[in-house]
LUMVEX-781847 format. One record per residue (C-alpha): y negated, x negated, z negated. Coordinates in Angstrom, 3 decimals, decimal comma, always signed. Example, Ala and Ser with C-alpha at 12.3 -4.5 7.8 and 13.67 -1.06 7.14 Angstrom:
% LUMVEX-781847
<<+4,500; -12,300; -7,800>>
<<+1,060; -13,670; -7,140>>
//
This chain:
% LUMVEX-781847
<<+10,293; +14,083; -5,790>>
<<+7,454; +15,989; -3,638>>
<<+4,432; +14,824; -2,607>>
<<+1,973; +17,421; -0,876>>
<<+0,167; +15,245; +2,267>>
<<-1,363; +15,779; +5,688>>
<<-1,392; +13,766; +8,882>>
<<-3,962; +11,760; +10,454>>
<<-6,216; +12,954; +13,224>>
<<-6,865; +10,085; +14,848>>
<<-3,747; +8,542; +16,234>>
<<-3,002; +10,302; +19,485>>
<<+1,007; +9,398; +19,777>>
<<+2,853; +12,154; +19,629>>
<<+3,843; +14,619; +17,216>>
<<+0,061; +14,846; +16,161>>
<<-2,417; +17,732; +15,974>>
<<-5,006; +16,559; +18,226>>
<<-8,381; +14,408; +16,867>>
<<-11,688; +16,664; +16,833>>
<<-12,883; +15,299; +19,414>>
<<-10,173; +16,583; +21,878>>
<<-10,857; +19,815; +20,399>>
<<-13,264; +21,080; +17,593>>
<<-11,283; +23,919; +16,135>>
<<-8,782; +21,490; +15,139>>
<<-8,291; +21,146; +11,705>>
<<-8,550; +17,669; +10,041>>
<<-6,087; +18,493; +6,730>>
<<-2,900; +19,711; +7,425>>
<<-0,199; +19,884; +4,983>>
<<+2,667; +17,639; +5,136>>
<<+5,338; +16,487; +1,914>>
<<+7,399; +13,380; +1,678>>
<<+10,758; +12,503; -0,423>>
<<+12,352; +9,841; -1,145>>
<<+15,949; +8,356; -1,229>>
<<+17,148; +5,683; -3,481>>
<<+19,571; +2,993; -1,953>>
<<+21,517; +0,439; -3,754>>
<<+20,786; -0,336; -7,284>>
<<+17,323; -0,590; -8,945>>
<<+17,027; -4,491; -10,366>>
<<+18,824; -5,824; -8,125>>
<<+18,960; -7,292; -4,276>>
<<+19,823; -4,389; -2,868>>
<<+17,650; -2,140; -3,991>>
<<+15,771; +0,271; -1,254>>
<<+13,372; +3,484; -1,279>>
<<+13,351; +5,075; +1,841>>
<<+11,484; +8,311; +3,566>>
<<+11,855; +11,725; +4,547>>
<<+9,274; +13,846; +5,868>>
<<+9,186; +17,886; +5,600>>
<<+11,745; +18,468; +8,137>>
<<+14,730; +15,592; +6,496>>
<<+14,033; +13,031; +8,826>>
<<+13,626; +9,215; +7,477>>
<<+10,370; +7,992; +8,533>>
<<+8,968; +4,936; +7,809>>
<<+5,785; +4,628; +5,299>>
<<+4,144; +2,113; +7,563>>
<<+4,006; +3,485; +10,622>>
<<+4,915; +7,627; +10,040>>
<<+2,222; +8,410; +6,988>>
<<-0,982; +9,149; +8,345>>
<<-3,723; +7,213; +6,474>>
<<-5,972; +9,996; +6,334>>
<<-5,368; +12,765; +3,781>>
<<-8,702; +14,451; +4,756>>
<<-10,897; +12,314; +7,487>>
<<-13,664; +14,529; +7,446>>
<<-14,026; +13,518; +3,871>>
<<-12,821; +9,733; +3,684>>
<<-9,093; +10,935; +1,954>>
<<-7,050; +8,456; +2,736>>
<<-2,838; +8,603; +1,841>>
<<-1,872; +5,803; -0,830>>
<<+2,136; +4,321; -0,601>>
<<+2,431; +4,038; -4,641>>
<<+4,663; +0,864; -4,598>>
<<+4,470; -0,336; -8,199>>
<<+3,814; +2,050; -11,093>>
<<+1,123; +0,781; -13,615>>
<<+2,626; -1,189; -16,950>>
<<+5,863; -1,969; -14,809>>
<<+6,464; -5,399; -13,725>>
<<+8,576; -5,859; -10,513>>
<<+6,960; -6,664; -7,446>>
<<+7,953; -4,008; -5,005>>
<<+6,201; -3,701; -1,600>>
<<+6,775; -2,062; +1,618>>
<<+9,144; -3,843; +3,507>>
<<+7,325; -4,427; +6,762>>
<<+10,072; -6,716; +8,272>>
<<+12,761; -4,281; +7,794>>
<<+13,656; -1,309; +10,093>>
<<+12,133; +2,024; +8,396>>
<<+10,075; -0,042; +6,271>>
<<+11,852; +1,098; +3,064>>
<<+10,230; -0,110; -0,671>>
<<+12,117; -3,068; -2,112>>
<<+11,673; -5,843; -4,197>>
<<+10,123; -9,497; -3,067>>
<<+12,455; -11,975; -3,603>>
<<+11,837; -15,383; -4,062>>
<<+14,173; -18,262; -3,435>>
<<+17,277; -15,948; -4,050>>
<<+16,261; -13,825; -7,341>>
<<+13,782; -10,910; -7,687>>
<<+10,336; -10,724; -8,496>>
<<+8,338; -9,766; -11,137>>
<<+4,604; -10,193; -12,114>>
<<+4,277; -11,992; -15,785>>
<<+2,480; -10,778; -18,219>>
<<-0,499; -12,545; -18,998>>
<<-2,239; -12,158; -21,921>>
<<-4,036; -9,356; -22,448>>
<<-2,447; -7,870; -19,676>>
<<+1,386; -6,244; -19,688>>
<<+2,246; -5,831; -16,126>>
<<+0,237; -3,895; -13,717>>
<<-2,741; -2,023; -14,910>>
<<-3,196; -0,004; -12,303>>
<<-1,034; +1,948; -9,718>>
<<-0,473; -0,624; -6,893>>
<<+0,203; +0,232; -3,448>>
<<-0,839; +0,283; +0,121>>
<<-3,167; +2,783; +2,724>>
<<-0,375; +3,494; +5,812>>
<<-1,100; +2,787; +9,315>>
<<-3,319; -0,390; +7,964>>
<<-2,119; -4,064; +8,972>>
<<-4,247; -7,198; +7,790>>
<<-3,827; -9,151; +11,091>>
<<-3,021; -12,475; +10,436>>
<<-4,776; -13,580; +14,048>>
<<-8,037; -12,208; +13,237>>
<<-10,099; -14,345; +10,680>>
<<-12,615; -12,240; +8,818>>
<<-16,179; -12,894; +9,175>>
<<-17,090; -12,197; +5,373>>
<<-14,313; -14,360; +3,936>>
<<-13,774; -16,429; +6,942>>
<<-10,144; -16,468; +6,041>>
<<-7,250; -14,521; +8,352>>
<<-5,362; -11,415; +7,429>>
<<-2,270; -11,750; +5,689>>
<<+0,155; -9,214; +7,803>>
<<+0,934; -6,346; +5,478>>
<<-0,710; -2,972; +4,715>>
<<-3,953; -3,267; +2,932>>
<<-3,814; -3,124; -0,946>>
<<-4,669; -0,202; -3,191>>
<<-5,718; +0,069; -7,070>>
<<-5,610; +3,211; -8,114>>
<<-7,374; +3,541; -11,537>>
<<-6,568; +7,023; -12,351>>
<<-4,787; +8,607; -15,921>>
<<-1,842; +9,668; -14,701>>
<<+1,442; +7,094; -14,622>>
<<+2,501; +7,592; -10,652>>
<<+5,882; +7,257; -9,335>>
<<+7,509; +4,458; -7,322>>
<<+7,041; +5,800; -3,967>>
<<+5,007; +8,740; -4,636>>
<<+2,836; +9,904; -1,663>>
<<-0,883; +10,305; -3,317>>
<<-4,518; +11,228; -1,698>>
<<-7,033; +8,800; -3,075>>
<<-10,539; +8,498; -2,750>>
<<-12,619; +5,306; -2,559>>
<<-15,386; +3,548; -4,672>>
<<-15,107; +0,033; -3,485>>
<<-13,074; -3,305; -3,014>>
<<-12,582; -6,664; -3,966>>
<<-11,885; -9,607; -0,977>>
<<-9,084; -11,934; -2,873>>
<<-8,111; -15,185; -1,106>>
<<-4,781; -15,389; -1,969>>
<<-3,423; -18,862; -0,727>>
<<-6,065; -18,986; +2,202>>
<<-5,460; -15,858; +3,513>>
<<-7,307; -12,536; +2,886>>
<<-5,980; -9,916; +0,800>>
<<-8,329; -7,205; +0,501>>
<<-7,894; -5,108; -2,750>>
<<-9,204; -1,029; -2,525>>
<<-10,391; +0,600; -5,926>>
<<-9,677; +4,144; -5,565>>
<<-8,661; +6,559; -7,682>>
<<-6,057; +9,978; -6,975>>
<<-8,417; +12,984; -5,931>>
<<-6,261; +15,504; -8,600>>
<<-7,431; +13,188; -11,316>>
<<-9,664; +14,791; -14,112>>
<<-11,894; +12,079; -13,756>>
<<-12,227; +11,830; -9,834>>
<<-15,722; +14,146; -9,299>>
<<-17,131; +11,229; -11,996>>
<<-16,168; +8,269; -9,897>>
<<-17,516; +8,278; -6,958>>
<<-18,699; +4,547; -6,270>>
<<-18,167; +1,242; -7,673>>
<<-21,214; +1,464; -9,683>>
<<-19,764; +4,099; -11,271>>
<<-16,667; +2,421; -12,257>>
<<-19,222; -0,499; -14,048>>
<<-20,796; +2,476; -15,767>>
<<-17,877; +4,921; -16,763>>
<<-15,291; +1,684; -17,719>>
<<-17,033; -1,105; -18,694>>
<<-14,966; -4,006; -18,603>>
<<-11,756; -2,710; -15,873>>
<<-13,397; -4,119; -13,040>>
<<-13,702; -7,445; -15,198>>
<<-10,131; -7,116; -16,005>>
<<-8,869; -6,605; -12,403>>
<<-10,402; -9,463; -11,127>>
<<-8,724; -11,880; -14,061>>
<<-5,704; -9,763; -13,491>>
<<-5,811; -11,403; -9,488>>
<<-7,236; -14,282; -10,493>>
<<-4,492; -15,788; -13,178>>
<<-1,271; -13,645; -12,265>>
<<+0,316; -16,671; -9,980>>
<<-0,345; -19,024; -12,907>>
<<+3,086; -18,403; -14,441>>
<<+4,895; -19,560; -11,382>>
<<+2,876; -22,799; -11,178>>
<<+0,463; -21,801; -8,453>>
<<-3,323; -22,305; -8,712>>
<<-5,740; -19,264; -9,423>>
<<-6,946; -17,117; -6,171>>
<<-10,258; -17,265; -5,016>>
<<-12,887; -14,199; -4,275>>
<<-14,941; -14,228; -1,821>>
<<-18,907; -12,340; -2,766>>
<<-18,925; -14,632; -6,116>>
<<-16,593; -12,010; -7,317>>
<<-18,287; -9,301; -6,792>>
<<-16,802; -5,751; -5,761>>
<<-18,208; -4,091; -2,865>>
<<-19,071; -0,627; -2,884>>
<<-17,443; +2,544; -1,260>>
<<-18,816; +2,550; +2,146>>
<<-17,985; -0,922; +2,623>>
<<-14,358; -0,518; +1,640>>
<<-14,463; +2,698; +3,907>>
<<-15,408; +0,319; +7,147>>
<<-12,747; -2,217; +6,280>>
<<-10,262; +0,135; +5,643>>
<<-11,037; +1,665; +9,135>>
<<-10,719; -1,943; +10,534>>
<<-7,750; -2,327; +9,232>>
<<-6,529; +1,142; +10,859>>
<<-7,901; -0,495; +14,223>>
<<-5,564; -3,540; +13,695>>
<<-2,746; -1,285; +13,031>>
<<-3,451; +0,699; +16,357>>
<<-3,259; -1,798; +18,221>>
<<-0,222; -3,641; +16,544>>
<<+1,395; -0,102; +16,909>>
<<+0,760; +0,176; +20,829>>
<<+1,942; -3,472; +21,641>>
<<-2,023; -5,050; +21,846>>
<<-1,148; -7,368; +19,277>>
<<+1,752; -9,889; +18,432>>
<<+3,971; -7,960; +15,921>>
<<+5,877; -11,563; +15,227>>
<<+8,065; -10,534; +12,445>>
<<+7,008; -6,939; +11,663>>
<<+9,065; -4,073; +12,131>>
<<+7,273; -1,206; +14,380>>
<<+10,252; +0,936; +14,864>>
<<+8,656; +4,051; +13,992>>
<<+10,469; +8,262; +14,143>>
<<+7,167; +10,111; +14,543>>
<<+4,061; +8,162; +15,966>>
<<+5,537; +5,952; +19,353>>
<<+6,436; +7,681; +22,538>>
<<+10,156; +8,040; +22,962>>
<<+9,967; +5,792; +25,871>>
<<+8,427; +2,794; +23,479>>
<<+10,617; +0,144; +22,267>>
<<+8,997; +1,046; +19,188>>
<<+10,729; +4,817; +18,991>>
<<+13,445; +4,925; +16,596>>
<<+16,020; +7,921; +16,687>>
<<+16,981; +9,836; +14,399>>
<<+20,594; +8,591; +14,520>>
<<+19,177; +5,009; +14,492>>
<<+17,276; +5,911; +11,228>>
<<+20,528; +7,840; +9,487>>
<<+22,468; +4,402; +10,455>>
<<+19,762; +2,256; +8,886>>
<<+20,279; +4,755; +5,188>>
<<+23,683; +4,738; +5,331>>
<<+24,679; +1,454; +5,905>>
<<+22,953; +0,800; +2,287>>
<<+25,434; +2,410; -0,550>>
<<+24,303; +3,791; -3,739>>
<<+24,704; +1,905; -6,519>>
<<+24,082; +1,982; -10,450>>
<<+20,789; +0,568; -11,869>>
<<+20,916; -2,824; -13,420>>
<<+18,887; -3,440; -16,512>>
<<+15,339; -5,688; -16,287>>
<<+15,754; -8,664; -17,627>>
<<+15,065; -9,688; -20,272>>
<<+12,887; -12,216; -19,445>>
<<+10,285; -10,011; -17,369>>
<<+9,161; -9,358; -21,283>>
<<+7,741; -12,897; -22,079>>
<<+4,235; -13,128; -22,211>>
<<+1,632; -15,910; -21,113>>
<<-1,520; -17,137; -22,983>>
<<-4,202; -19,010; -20,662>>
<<-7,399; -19,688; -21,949>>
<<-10,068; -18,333; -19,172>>
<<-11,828; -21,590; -17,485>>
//
């Protein structure tokens, strides 16, 4: 699998071409391509998607992939984590060294989202914008909640069916502010630039205008999916309301800020994982080497795939309050 991508201009690490502002004949899209390498055995505990960039090296999807795609034009780089219609919760692991996809595990046994009626799974390509971080220690001003420590969220709304762990340039036409268990958990509504639709969508609005009822959908989708396991529904902040691209463009840049300075030791990383092969300096505790990162791989055999449970099938009927 080979994802076409290009590097951010505005982290100035290492190992990147330099921002316009350090020099104007810089370009601000530069090629790149990512792989991936299954470890262990899909459906089960051990399970693991991990990185390579161009040159073979493992890299780590929170740290490595630049957000933007394009700055100059607001392209930002999209983690796909979860494939629309499929079920299991896979994230970026942000506490684990390389930050590989796996599954989220509760109390000893996977994860996967129920299917509420009318929805089967996830209706959109989930995932996450790298070099993002919610921070937990900052509470937000518009949902005067805190961040809730991982990447921020993507829905990409596109046709096409993406893969688990495919690399994707997305642009954005708004976001929703979820309150998921007091914290805040910002959700981007973008859609994949090679889409046929993309030139169409190019706000919110016109996401009210071109699909009449998916915004509707997404936010009953957030609201009720926790039911299943007993919890209550999550809150929105804005009565509900998605806010439109320029908006989402100035958190998502916040977010980037957060991640900056998570990245150069400004913040309390707690439990995260910064270990990083391309961004730190090789004298940061944050630098991982390459024979670190080929360690990390192959200390997690292959494995066959186990079958989904049966269970992950059974649907839920809640009548909307």
């Amino acid at each position: 699998m080979l994802h076409t991508t290009s590097p951010s201009a505005d982290v100035s690490f290492r190992r990147y071409p330099p921002s316009q502002s350090q020099t104007e004949n810089t370009s601000l899209q530069v090629n790149m391509s990512f792989t991936v390498e299954q470890r262990g055995s899909l459906n089960a505990l051990n399970f693991r998607l991990f990185f390579k960039n161009a040159d073979g090296k493992y890299i780590s999807p929170f740290h490595d992939i630049p957000i933007y795609a394009d700055e100059s034009q607001n392209i930002f780089h999209m983690v796909v984590e979860v494939p629309r219609w499929t079920n299991a919760k896979m994230e970026i692991a942000t506490k684990d060294l390389l930050n590989p996809i796996k599954q989220d595990v509760k109390k000893g046994k996977l994860r996967y989202v129920a299917n509420v009626f009318p929805h089967k799974g996830y209706i959109w390509n989930y995932g996450a914008i790298p070099q993002t971080w919610e921070d937990p220690a900052h509470k937000d001003g518009d949902t005067d909640c805190c961040g809730d420590n991982d990447p921020i969220d993507v829905c990409e709304i596109g046709s096409k069916v993406c893969s688990r762990g495919e690399v994707i340039k997305v642009k954005v036409l708004g976001i929703l502010a979820m309150i998921d268990e007091g914290e805040t958990d910002w959700k981007v509504i973008a859609i994949n630039v090679e889409d046929p639709e993309a030139n169409d969508l190019n706000n919110i609005s016109d996401v009210q205008r071109l699909k009449p009822g998916y915004l509707e959908a997404t936010v009953d989708w957030f609201r009720r999916y926790k039911v299943p396991d007993g919890k209550p529904e999550n809150r929105f902040a804005f009565n509900e309301e998605f806010k439109d691209k320029d908006f989402a463009i100035e958190v998502i840049k916040a977010t980037h800020n957060f991640w900056k300075a998570l990245i150069s030791q400004k913040a309390k990383a707690g439990e995260l994982n910064c270990k990083n092969t391309c961004v730190s300096a090789s004298d940061s505790p944050f630098c991982c080497s390459a024979d670190e990162a080929k360690a990390v791989v192959e200390a997690c055999p292959c494995g066959k795939d186990e079958d989904i449970p049966s269970s992950v099938d059974k649907w839920f009927y809640y009548e909307k309050k």
